[in-house]
N, C-alpha and C positions, 0 to 999 in steps of 0.2 A: 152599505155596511161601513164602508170607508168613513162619508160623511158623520154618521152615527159614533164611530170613535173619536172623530173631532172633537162632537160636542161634547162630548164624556171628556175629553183632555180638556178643551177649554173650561167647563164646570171646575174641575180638579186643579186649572190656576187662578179660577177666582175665588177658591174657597180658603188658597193661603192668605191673601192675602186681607180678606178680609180677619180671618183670626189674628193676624197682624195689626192690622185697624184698632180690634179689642184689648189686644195685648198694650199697642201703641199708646193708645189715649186713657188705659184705666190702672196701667202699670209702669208706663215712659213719658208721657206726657210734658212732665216737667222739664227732660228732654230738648225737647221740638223748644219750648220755650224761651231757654236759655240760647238756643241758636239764635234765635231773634235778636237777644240782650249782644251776644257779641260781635255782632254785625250793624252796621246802622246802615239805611239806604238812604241816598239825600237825592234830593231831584235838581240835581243842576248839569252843566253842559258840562265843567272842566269834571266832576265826580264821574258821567259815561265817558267821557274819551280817554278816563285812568281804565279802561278793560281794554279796549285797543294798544295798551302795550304790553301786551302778552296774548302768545295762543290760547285759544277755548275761552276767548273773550264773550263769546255768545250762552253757551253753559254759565259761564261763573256769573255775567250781568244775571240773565233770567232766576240763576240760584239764588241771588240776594236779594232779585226782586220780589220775588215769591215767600222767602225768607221773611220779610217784613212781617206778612200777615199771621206769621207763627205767634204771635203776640196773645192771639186767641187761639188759646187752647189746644180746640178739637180740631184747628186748619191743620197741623204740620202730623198727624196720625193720618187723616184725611189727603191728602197732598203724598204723602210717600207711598203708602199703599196701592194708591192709584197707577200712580207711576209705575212699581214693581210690576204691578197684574199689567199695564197697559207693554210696557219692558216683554215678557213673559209669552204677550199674546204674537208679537210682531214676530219673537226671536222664532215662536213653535214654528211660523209659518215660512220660514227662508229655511228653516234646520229644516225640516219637512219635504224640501225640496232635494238635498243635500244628502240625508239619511233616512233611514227605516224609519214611520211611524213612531213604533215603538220605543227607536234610539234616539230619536228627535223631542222625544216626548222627555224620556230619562234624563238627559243631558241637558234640557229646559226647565226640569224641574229641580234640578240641583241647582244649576244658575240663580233660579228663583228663591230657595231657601238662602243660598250664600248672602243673595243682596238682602232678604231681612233682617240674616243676621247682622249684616256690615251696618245696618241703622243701630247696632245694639253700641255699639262702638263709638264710646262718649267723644271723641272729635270727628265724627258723621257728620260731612254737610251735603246739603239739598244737590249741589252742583255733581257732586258724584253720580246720584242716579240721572240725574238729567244727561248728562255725559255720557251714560250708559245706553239708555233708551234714545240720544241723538244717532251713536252709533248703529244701534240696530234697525233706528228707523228710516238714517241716510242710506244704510245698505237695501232697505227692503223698496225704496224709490229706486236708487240705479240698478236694480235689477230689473226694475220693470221697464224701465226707461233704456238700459243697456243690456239686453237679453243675452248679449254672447258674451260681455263680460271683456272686452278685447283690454290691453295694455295700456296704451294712452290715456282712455277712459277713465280709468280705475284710477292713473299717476295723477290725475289732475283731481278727481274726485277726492284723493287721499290725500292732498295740498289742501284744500278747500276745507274737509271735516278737523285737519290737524289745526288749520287757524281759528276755526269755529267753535271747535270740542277739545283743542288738545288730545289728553290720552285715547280718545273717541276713533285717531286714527291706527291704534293698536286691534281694535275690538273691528272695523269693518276690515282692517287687514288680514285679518285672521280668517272671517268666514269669507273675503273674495278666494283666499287660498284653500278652502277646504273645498268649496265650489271649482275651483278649478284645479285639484288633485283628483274630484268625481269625473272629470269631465278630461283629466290629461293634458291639461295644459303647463307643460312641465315648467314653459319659458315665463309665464308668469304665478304658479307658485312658486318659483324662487324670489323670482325680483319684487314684486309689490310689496314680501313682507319685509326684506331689506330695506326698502324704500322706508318705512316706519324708525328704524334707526339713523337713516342718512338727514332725513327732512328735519330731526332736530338739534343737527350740527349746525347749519345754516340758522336754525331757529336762535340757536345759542346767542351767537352773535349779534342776532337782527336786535332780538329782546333784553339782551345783556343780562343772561341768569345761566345758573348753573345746566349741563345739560339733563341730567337726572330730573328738577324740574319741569325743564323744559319739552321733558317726555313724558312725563306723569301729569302735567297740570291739565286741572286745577285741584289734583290730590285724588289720590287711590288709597284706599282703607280696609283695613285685613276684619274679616267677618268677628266675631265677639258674641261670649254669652251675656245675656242680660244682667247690666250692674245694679243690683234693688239698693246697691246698699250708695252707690252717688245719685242716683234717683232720690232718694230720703234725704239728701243732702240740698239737692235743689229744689227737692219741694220745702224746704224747713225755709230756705233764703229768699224764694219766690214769694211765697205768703208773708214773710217780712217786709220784703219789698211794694204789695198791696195793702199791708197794713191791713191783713186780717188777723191780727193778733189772739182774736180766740179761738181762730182755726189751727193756728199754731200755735197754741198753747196745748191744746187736744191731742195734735201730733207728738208732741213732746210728752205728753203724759203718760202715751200709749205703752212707752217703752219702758222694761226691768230698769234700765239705768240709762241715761238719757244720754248724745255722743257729748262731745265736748261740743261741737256745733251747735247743735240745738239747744242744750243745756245754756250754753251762751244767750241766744236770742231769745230762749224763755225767761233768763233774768233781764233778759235788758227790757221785757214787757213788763215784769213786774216793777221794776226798778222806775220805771216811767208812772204809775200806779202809786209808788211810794209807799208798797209794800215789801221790798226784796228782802227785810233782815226776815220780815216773818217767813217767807218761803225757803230762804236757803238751808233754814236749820232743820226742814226735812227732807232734803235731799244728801244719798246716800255721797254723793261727790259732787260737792257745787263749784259750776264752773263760770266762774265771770269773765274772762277775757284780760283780766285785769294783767294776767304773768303774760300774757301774750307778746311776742315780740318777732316782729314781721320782717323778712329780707327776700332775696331771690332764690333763696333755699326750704321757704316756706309752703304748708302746701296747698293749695287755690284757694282751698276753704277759706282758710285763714287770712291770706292775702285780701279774699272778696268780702268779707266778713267782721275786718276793723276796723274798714270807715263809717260802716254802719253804727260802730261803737263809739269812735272819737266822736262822731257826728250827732251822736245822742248825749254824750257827758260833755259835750262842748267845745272841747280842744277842737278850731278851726284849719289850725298849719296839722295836725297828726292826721285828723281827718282827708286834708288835700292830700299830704303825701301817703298816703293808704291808697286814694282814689287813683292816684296819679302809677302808684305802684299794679295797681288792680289792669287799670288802663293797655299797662305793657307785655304784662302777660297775657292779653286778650287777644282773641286769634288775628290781626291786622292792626290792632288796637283799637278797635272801632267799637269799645265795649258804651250803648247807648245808655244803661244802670250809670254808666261812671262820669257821662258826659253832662248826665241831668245832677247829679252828687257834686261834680264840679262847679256848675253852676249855682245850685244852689249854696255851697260853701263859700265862694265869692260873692254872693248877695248878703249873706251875715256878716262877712266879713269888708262892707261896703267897698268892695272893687269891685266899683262899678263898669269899667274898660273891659275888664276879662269876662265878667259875667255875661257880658252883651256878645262875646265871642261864641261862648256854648249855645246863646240865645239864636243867633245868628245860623250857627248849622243845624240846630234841632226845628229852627223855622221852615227849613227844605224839606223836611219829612212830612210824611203822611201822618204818620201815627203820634208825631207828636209837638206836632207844630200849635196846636191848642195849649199844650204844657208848657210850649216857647213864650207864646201870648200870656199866658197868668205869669210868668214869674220875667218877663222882661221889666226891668229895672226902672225903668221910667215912665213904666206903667203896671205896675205890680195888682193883682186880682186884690181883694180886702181881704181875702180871706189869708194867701199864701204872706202878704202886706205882715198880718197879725205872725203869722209862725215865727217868720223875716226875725219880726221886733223881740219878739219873746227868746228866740234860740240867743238871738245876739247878747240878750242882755248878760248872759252865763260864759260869753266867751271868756277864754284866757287872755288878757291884758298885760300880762308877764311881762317886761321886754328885755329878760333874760336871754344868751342865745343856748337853746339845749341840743347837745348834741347825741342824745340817747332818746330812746323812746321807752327808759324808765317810769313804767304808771306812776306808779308814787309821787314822783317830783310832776307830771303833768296834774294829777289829783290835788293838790297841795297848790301849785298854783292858780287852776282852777276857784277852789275855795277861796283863796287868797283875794282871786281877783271878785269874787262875789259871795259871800258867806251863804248866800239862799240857795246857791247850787246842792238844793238835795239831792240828787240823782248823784256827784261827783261825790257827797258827803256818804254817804251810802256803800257806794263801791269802797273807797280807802277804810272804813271802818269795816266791810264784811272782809275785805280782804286781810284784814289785820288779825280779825279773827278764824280765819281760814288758814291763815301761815301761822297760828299758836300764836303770836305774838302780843298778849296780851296786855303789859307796859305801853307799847307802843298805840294800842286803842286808845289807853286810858291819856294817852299823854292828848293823844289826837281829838280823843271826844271832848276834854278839856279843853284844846286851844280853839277847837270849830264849834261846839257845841255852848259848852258852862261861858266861857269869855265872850261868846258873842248873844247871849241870853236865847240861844236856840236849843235848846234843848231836846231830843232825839229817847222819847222813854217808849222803848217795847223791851218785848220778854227779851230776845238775842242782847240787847245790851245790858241790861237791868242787870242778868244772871253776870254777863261779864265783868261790869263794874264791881260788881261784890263779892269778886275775887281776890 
């Protein structure tokens, strides 16, 4: 009978998390992905002995390493849910020991929902549950290995998981003491959870961080309901990022009235297409990016989302410092999206020295050391060779110094420096006509368009002009 309600309890914690799985990969996916983006893993000696100076060196290494393969897709839906259910299975079976069936079961399966929901919670990283399931599954080893659970034991096992897991030795210190509150060992339910406080005093020091830190690392994260609406966000900048542009286009259309985000990066498709006047004159609020103005008060979207811009109208220094701003608010700054934008902005911009720097650590990766090889500089693919040559030719030439990140004057310059910059020619006139400013088109279509015998005739300006 006994046996029989196990299986009923184990069924009942595999079936969350597979609905998590569904949930994960068909409604969060995007997600998983971007953890990938702001993390990079490099394979060299001095990048693993940077986890050895900090506790839960072991959790956070395996979290990044694992992290890597988030790249695809369906790995990082597949990878947590595993983990939760495999978390869930160890925990029934030490609670089980501890308490009632029944209360082992209840008090497992709240655990369990908590940590799906704690994936919902857009700065989730991998290292959390691995930190969780290390703890429950170093305690379900010394129990079998230390039966009576004695003092010393326990003080040295809770040194060892604190330097390996960090917070990991909050979670075995807590059921050593419920186990031994069952059992009456009064002398050490006091001390070993004490001991969880003391050990990272001494940690403080050792590691030189703060000690809140240095008792929570490598990060504890409060449960969350599902955000759909920065899921849409990253799925809108991810399919940018792969250059499926008519997938995101589709995305973008779906919606009564499109975010500022997306609305963005659906003109900057069209815009590239060298059709944007025709599309914008049927959207109900068309948003180019053009008023955009980016600082440390901005908010991610936007910070991750304007070098994408500069780096398509040309501007090389606007674009670096987007990339370079994007970079610092990324959780380590290890944002890999910004490392490969850097690099390639320093190949258009023929610095060649710095480009080989991005080349140089994106070579240590797994996943994108191919991407290193096509665009290292001194051996450039033909194909990336041809983008190289064509982006450059539209850079800004200026050698003004600007100290604003006023569109207009980059626009203008821009043209300046290449009259063919349709894409740049494009933007300052819809934006002209966006802000009423009508005079100012005509002055503009005059000096870029009629003086330079380039002429720019669709219906959005036609009607303008004959104003």
């Amino acid at each position: 009978m006994k046996l029989k309600k196990f299986q009923k309890y184990n069924l009942t914690f595999a079936v969350l998390p597979f609905l998590s799985l569904m949930i994960f990969h068909f409604c969060y996916k995007y997600h998983f992905f971007l953890q990938e983006q702001n993390q990079i893993f490099i394979y060299s000696k001095q990048y693993f002995f940077e986890y050895f100076s900090q506790n839960g060196f072991l959790t956070a290494f395996l979290g990044d390493f694992i992290t890597q393969f988030f790249y695809y897709l369906f790995v990082g839906p597949i990878v947590t849910s595993m983990l939760i259910f495999f978390t869930a299975l160890e925990l029934r079976k030490i609670l089980s020991n501890i308490f009632s069936i029944n209360l082992s079961f209840f008090i497992t399966l709240t655990i369990e929902i908590l940590l799906i929901f704690t994936v919902f919670n857009n700065n989730f990283r991998l290292d959390f549950l691995l930190t969780v399931f290390f703890a429950v599954f170093s305690y379900r080893i010394y129990s079998k290995i230390f039966k009576k659970g004695d003092f010393i034991s326990a003080s040295i096992c809770l040194i060892i998981v604190y330097y390996s897991a960090g917070f990991a030795q909050i979670i075995f210190a807590f059921l050593f003491a419920a186990k031994s509150l069952k059992e009456m060992k009064l002398k050490e339910f006091i001390i070993i959870p004490a001991l969880v406080f003391i050990i990272p005093l001494f940690g403080q020091r050792f590691f030189q961080t703060t000690y809140k830190n240095n008792l929570l690392y490598p990060g504890v994260y409060s449960p969350k309901l599902p955000d759909l609406y920065t899921e849409f966000s990253y799925s809108v900048s991810t399919e940018y990022y792969f250059k499926h542009f008519e997938k995101l286009e589709q995305i973008a259309l779906k919606q009564d009235t499109m975010t500022a985000q997306s609305g963005i990066y659906y003109n900057m498709i069209q815009a590239q297409k060298g059709i944007l006047p025709e599309k914008i004159e049927n959207q109900a609020i068309p948003e180019l990016g053009t008023l955009i103005h980016i600082d440390e008060n901005s908010p991610s979207e936007a910070i991750f989302l304007m070098n994408d811009f500069y780096y398509l109208i040309g501007d090389m220094a606007m674009a670096e410092r987007a990339a370079i701003l994007a970079e610092v608010f990324s959780p380590k700054n290890r944002n890999v999206k910004m490392l490969k934008r850097l690099c390639e902005i320093n190949l258009v911009s023929a610095d060649t020295a710095i480009a080989m720097k991005y080349v140089r650590i994106l070579e240590k990766t797994l996943l994108y050391k191919d991407w290193a090889k096509k665009h290292n500089p001194y051996s450039l693919d033909e194909k990336v060779k041809k983008e190289i040559l064509e982006k450059r030719k539209f850079s800004n030439t200026s050698k003004s110094i600007r100290i604003s990140d006023n569109c207009r004057e980059i626009l203008t310059e821009l043209l300046e420096s290449n009259p063919e910059n349709t894409v740049a020619l494009d933007y300052l006139l819809c934006t002209d006509l966006i802000l009423g400013q009508t005079q100012t088109f005509k002055a503009d279509y005059y000096k870029f368009c009629v003086k330079n015998n380039r002429e720019r005739l669709n219906k959005l300006y036609i009607k303008a002009l004959q104003k």
